[in-house]
TORNUVEX-230275 format. One record per residue (C-alpha): x, y, z. Coordinates in Angstrom, 2 decimals. Example, Ala and Ser with C-alpha at 12.3 -4.5 7.8 and 13.67 -1.06 7.14 Angstrom:
residues 2
x  y  z
12.30  -4.50  7.80;
13.67  -1.06  7.14;
//
This chain:
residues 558
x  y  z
16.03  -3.14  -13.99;
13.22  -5.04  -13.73;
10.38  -3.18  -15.99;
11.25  0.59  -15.95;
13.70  2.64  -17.21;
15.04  5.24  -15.38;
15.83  7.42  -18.24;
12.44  7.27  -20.17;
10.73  7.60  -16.34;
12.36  11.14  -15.62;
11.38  12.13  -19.44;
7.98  11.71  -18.36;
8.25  13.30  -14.98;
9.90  16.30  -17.08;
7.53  16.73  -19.51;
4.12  15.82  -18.25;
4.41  16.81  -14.74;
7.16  19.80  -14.79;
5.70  22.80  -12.97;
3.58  20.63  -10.23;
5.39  22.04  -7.42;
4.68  25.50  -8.40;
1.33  24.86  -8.86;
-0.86  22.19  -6.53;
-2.97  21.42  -9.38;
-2.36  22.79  -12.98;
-0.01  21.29  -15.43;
2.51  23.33  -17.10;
4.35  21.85  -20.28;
7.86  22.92  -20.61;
8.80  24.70  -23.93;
11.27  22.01  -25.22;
10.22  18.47  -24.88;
6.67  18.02  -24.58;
3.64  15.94  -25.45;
3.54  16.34  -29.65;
7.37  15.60  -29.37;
7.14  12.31  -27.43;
3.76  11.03  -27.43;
3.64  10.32  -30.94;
3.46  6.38  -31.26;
3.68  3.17  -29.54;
6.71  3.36  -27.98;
6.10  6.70  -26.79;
2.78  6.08  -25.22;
4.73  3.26  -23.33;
7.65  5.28  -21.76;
4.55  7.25  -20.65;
2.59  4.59  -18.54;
6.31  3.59  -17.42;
6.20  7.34  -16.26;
2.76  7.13  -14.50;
3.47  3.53  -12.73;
6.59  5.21  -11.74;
4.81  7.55  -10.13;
1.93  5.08  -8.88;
4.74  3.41  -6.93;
4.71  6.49  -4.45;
2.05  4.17  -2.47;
4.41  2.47  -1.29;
7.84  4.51  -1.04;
7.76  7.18  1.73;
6.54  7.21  5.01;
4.76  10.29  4.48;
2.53  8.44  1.75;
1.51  5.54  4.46;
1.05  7.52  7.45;
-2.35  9.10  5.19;
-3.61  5.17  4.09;
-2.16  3.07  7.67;
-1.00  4.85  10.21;
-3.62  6.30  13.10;
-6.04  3.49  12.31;
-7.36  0.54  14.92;
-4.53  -1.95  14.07;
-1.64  0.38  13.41;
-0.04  3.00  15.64;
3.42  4.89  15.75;
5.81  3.44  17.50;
7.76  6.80  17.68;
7.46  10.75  18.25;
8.37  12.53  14.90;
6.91  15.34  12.64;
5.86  13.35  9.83;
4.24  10.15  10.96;
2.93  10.90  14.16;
-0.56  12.45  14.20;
-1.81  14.33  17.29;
-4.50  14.86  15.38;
-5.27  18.42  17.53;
-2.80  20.28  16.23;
-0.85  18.09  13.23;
-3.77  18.01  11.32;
-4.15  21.09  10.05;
-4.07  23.16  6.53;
-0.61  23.82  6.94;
0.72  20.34  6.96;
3.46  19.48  4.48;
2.80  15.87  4.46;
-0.74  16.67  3.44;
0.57  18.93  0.79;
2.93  16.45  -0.86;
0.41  13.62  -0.68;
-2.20  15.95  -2.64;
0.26  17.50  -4.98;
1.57  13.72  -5.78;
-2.22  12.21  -6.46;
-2.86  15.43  -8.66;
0.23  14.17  -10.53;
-1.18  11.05  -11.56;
-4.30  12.85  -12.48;
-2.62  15.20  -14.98;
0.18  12.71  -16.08;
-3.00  10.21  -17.13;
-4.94  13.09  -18.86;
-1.89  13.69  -20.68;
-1.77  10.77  -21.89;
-5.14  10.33  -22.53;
-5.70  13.99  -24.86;
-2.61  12.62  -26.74;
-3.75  9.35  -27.40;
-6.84  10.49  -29.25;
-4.59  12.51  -31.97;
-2.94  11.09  -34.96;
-0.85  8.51  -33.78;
1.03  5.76  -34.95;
-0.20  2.73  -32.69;
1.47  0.09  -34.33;
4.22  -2.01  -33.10;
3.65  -4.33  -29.39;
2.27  -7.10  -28.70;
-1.39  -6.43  -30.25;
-2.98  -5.08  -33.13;
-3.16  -0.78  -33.41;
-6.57  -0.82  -32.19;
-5.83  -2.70  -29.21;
-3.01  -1.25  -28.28;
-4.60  2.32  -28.04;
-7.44  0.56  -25.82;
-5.20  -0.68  -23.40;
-3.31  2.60  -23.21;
-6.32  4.50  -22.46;
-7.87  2.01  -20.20;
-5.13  1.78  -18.00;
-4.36  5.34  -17.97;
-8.10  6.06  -16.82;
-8.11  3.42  -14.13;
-4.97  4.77  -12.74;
-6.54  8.04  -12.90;
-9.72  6.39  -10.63;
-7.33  4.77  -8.42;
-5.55  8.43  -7.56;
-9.49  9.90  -7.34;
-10.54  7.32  -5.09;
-7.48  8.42  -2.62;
-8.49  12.28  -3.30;
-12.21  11.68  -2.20;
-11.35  9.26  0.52;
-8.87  11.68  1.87;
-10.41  14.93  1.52;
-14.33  14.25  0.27;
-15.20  16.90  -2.24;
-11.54  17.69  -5.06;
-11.69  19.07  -8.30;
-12.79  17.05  -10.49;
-10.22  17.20  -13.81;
-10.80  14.36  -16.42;
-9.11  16.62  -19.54;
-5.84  18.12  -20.26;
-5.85  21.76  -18.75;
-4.75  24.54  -20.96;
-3.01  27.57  -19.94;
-3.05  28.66  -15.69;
-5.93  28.31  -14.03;
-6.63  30.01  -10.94;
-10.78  29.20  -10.51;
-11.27  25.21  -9.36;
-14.32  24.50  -7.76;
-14.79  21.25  -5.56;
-16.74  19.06  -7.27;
-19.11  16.94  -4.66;
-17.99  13.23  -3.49;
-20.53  11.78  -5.67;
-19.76  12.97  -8.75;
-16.05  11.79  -8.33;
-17.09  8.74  -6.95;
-19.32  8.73  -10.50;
-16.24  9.43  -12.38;
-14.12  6.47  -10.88;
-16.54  4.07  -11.27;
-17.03  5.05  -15.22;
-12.88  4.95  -15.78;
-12.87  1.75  -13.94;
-15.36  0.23  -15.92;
-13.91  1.39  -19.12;
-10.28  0.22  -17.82;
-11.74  -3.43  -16.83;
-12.57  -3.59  -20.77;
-8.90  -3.22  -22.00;
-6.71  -4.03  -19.00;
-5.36  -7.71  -19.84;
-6.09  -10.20  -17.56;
-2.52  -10.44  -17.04;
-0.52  -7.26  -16.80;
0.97  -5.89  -19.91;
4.30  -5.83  -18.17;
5.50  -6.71  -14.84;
4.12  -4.04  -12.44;
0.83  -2.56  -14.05;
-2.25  -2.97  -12.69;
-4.20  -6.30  -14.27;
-7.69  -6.48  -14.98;
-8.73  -8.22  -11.63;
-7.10  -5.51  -10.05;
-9.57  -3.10  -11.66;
-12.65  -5.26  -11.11;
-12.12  -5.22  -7.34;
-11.20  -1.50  -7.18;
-14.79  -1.63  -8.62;
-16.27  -3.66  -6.49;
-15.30  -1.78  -3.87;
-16.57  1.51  -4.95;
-19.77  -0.02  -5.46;
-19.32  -1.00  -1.77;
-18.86  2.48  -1.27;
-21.64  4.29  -2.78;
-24.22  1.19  -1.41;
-24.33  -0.99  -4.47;
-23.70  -4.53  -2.76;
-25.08  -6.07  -5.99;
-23.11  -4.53  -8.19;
-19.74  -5.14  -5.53;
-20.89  -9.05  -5.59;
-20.74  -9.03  -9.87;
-17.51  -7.82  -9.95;
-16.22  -9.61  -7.31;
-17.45  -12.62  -9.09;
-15.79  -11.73  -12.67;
-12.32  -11.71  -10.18;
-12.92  -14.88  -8.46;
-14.75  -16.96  -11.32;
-11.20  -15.90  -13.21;
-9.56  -18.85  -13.70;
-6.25  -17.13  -13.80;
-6.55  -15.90  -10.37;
-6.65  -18.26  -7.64;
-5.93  -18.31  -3.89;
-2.03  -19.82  -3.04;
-2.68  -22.68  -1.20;
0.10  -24.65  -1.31;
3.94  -24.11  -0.32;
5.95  -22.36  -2.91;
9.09  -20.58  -3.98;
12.18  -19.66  -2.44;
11.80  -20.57  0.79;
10.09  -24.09  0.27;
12.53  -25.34  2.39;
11.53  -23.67  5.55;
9.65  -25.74  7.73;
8.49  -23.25  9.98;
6.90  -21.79  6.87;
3.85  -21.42  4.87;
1.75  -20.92  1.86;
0.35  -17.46  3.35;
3.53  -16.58  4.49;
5.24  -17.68  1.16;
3.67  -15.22  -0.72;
5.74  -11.95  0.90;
9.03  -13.56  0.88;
11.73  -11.68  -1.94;
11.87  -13.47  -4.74;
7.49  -15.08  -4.88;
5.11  -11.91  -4.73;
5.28  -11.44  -8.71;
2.77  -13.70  -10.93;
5.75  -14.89  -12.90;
6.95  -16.12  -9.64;
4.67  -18.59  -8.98;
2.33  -16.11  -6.87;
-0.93  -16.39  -8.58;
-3.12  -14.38  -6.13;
-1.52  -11.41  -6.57;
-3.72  -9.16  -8.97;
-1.23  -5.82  -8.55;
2.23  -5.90  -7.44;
4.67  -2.63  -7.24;
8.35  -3.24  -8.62;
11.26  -1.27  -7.28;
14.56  -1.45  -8.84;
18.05  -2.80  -7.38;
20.33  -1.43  -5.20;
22.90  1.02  -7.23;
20.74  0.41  -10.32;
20.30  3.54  -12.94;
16.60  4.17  -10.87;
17.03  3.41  -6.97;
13.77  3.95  -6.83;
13.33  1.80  -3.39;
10.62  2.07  -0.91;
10.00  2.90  2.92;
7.77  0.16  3.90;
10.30  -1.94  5.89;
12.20  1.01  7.58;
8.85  2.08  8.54;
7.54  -0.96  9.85;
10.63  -3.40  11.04;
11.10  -2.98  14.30;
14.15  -1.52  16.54;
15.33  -4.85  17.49;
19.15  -3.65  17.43;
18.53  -1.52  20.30;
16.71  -4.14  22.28;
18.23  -4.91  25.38;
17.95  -8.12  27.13;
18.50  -9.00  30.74;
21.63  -11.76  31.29;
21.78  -13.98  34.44;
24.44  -11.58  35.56;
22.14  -8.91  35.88;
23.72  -6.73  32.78;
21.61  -5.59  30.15;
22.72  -6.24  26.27;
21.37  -5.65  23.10;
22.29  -8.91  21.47;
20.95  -8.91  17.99;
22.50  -7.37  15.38;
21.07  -5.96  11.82;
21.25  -8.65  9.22;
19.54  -9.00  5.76;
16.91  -11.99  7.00;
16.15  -9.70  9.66;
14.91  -7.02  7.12;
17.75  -4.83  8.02;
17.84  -1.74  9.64;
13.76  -0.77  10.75;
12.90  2.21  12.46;
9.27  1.16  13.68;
7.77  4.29  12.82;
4.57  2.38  12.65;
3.51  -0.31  14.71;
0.88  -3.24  15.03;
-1.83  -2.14  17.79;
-1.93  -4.75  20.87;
-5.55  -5.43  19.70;
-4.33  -6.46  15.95;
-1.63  -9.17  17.77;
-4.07  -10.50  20.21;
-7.01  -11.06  17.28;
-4.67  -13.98  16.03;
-5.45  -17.67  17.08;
-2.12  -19.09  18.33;
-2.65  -21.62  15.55;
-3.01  -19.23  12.47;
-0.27  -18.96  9.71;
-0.93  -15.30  9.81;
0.54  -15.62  13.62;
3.24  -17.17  13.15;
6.88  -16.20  13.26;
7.81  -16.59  9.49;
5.56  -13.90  8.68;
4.70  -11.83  11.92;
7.09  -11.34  13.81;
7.00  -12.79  17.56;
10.43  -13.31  18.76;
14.55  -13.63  17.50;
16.97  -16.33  17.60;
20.95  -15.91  18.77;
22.88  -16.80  15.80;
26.37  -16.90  14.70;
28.46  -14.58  12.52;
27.76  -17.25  10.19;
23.90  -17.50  10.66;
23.88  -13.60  10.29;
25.57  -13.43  7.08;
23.49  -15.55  5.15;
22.06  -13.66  2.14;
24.74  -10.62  2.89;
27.19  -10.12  -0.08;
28.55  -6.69  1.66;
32.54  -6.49  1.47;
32.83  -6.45  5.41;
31.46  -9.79  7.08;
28.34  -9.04  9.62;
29.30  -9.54  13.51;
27.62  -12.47  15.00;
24.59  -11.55  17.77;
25.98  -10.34  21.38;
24.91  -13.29  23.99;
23.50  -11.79  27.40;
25.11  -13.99  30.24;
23.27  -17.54  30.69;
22.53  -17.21  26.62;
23.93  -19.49  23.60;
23.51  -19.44  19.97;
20.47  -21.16  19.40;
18.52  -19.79  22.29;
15.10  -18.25  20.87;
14.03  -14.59  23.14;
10.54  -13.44  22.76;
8.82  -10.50  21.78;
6.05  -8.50  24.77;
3.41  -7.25  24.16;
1.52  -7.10  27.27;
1.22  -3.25  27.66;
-0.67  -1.47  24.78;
1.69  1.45  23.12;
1.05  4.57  24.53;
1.81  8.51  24.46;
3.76  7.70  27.49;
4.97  4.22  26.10;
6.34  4.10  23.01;
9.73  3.57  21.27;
9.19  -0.23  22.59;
11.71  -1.73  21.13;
10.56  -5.69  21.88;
7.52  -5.42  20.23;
6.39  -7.83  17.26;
5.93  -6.56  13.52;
4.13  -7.90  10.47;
7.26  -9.26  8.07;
5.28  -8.72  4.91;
6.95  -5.63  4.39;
10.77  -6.71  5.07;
13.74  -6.18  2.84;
16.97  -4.37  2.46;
20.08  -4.52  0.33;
22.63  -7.55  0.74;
25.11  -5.18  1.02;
24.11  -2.42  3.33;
21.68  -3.93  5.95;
21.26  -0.14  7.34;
19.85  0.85  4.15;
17.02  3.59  4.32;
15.17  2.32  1.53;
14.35  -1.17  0.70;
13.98  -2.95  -2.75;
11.44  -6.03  -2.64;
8.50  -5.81  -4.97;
5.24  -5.42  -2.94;
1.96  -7.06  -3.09;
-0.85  -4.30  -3.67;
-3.79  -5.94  -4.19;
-4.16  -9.70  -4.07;
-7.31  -12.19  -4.40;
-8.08  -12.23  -0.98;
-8.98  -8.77  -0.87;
-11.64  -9.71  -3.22;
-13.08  -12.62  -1.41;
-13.24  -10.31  1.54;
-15.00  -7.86  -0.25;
-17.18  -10.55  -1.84;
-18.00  -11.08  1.51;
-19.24  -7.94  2.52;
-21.19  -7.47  -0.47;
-23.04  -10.67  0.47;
-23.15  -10.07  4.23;
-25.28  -6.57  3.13;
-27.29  -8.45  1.16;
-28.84  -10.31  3.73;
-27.09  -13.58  2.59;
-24.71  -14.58  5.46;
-24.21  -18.11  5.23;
-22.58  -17.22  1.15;
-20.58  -14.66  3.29;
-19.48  -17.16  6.00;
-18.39  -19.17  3.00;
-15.65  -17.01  1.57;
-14.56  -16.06  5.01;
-14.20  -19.09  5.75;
-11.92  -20.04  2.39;
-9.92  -17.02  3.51;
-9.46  -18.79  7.37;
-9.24  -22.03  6.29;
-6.43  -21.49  4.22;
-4.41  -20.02  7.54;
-5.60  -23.57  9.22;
-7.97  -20.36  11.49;
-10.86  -22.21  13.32;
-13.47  -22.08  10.93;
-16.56  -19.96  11.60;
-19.91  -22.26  12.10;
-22.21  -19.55  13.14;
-23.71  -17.18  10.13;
-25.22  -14.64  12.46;
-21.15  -14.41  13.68;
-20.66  -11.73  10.12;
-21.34  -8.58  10.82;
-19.25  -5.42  9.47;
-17.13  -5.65  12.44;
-16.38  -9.24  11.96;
-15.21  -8.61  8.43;
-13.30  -5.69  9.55;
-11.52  -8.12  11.91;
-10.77  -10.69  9.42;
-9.66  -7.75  6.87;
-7.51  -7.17  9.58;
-5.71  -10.40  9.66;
-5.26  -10.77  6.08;
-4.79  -7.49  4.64;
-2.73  -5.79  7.45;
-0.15  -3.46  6.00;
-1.11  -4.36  2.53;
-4.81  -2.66  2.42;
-5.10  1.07  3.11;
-6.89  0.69  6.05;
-7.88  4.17  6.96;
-9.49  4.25  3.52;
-11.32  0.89  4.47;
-12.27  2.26  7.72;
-13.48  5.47  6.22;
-15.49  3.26  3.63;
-17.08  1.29  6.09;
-17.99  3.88  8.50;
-15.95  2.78  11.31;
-12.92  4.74  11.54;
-13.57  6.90  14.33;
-15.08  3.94  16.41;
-12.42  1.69  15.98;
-9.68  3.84  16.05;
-11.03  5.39  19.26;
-11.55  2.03  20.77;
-7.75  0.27  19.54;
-5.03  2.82  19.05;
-4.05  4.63  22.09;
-0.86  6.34  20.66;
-2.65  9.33  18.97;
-6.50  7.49  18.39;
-7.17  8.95  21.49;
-7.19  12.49  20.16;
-9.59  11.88  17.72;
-12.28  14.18  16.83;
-15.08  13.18  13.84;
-13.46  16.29  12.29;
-10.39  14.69  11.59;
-12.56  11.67  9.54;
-11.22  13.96  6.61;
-8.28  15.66  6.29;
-7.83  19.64  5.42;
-7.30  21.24  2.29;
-3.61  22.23  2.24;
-3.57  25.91  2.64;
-1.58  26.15  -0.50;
-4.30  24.99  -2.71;
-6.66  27.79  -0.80;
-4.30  30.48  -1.54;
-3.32  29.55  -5.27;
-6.98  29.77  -6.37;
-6.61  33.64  -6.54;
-9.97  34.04  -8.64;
-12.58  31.69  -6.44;
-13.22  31.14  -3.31;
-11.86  27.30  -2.46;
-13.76  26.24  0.63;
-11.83  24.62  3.97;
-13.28  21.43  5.04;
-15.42  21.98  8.08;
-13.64  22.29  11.87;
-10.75  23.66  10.20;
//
């Protein structure tokens, strides 16, 4: 176990969140173990934000949770036909959705698991004990309790605009919410964020929470969002003027030894994302626990974005198709390439960028030996070495295509390239569903980039040039020499490059404006389908029909 416990994790589940799936947005307390009974000091208040980082994690453990933040976007597609993460956005999107459901009922969660914690925290409590002093200790609590609570808000409002705005503990069943407007919750995030930058250290109070540069850019880009460039560019400042924080420029880690690597690509390899590890750009980072550990709380990303290269065939001299390679744990295992880089997102890439490159995207394989494959597998039953197509030998290197875009009528391509920022499996069951490799959230980049923005809309392009330009250079990119070059789009497109599968791009796209345009104009596996309607997504039809005493209005063009 890394920093949670299973145990004290389910406790909190139990008793702060028990009833949720009765009821899409009230909180229940059981009658046995409940708030008075464990949120009563220190230690209590900390198996509590275990509970609600537990819970946080969701971001990045089922596919269902990434279709609504990547998926159906300009540089990510599906790359198959199934319920769940493919979108024909005519009929799929609808009120009756169960993905849409679960992602609301599992953001409403977070709310009432933080306002727990919060109406507890101002009762008689025994803060002593930790690392602090009692007074600071009950800051931090709250603070990071409210900017989780801001973080699951700004997902609500993204997603569905106008949500019930709930910043106390509710009491008893209540069957009358009102939507409160977009604004106001987008008022409400800002103030918990602001708070939460306060009290959150600068680095995190264990391995896993959110730190306090991680808040200041969720800040900045709300400010973003509501048209406050000014205010973006102050926060983004208090991030980058950090001297804690800093870009990885340099070679690092565990595989320093790699010469076809590099300092971008260092920073998603198992064993460097954490802080601790060396990695100090990342300002968030979600932990997931060991294989046949107490929790086994792993996550989807790799199944969902690896792709299918087992059942890729390749042509021998003989004329006889084989699929040669076989899973293996530096391979990432077993994916499924439910989600899949657009052609546009692989052809934005200068051949000479890190970010291009084969140690971290994905381009083409290698034959290897049984040997070669078994490298980093401690499974009981040795991995078979890679099937060589007639005219091949061990050694030979195939390529990925990607020549045809991904279509309605093309998909399931099974030699196409993938981003290997989200790779991992267990080393002793490469066909693992679920992978466990702590992921990079948020990272400094992601601040420079919106540092940019904020500059770029106030009229000062040649600051904005500047930190793209840090963010290029360190990729060895071809630097840009033209200020009038930034625009939105441009910044989009480096966004793009950096942040891909890490950022929640539909939410950035939604942000920005620019969803619908450049989903229309990238994706053709589903984007085509798009109507403005489907900018936001339905109310589940649940939450309609459980507010028995007030009317809950349906988002329009449903």
């Amino acid at each position: 176990m890394k920093i949670l416990n299973y145990i004290i994790s389910v406790v909190l589940v139990i008793i702060l969140l028990a009833g949720c799936s009765k009821d899409v947005l009230e909180e229940n307390p059981p009658n046995i173990l409940s708030g008075p009974t464990i949120l009563k000091d220190y230690n209590g208040f900390e198996a509590a934000m275990n509970g609600l980082y537990y819970l946080a994690r969701y971001a990045r453990w089922q596919s269902e949770k990434l279709e609504n933040a990547l998926n159906g976007v300009d540089n990510m597609t599906s790359n198959a036909r199934r319920s769940d993460i493919f979108w024909m956005w005519t009929t799929s999107n609808n009120p009756s959705d169960d993905d849409l459901l679960e992602t609301w009922q599992w953001l409403y969660e977070i709310v009432n698991a933080s306002n727990t914690i919060l109406y507890y925290a101002d009762q008689d409590i025994d803060w002593r004990g930790g690392p602090d002093t009692p007074e600071n200790n009950k800051l931090r609590v709250v603070a990071e309790a409210r900017a989780i609570r801001g973080w699951a808000y700004r997902r609500l409002a993204y997603s569905w605009g106008d949500v019930p705005l709930v910043l106390t503990m509710p009491q008893g069943i209540k069957t009358d919410w009102e939507r409160t407007p977009v604004a106001e919750v987008r008022k409400a995030i800002i103030s918990d964020y602001k708070f939460g930058q306060q009290y959150v250290p600068t680095e995190a109070s264990l391995q896993g929470r959110i730190t306090k540069g991680a808040v200041q850019t969720l800040l900045a880009e709300m400010y973003l969002t509501i048209g406050k460039p000014d205010s973006a560019l102050y926060w983004c400042n208090q991030v980058i003027n950090n001297p804690a924080y800093a870009l990885t420029t340099e070679r690092y880690g565990v595989q320093l030894s790699d010469p076809t690597g590099s300092a971008f690509g260092d920073m998603f390899k198992e064993g460097n994302q954490n802080r601790e590890q060396g990695n100090k750009e990342a300002l968030w980072v979600f932990q997931f626990e060991l294989y046949n550990s107490i929790d086994e709380q792993g996550h989807q990303l790799s199944r969902s974005t690896v792709g299918t290269y087992n059942s890729w065939k390749v042509k021998g001299t003989d004329g006889k198709e084989v699929a040669p390679f076989q899973y293996t744990f530096e391979r990432g295992g077993r994916g499924k390439s439910y989600f899949a880089p657009t052609k546009w997102w692989i052809d934005s890439y200068e051949k000479k960028d890190d970010r291009a490159q084969n140690y971290i995207l994905r381009t083409s394989f290698r034959l290897q030996t049984q040997e070669e494959n078994n490298r980093g597998y401690e499974g009981v039953k040795p991995l078979p070495a890679d099937k060589l197509p007639a005219g091949y030998n061990y050694g030979d290197t195939i390529w990925l295509k990607w020549d045809k875009e991904i279509t309605a009528d093309r998909y399931k391509v099974n030699d196409w390239p993938y981003s290997r920022k989200g790779e991992g499996t267990s080393t002793i069951d490469v066909q693992a569903d679920f992978a466990w490799t702590d992921q990079i959230y948020i990272r400094l980049a992601d601040t420079y980039l919106l540092r940019a923005e904020a500059q770029m809309k106030l009229g000062h392009l040649n600051e904005a040039m500047a930190d793209i330009n840090v963010i290029r250079g360190r990729s060895h990119a071809t630097l840009v020499t033209d200020p009038n070059t930034i625009t939105i789009d441009y910044i989009l497109d480096e966004r793009s490059r950096e942040l891909f599968i890490e950022e929640e791009r539909r939410m950035t796209l939604l942000r920005t404006r620019k969803w619908y345009e450049r989903t229309k104009a990238h994706n053709f596996f589903g984007g085509e389908k798009i109507t403005l309607r489907d900018t936001i997504f339905p109310i589940p039809q649940d939450v309609i029909d459980t507010n028995l005493t007030k009317e809950f209005p349906q988002n329009p063009g449903y």
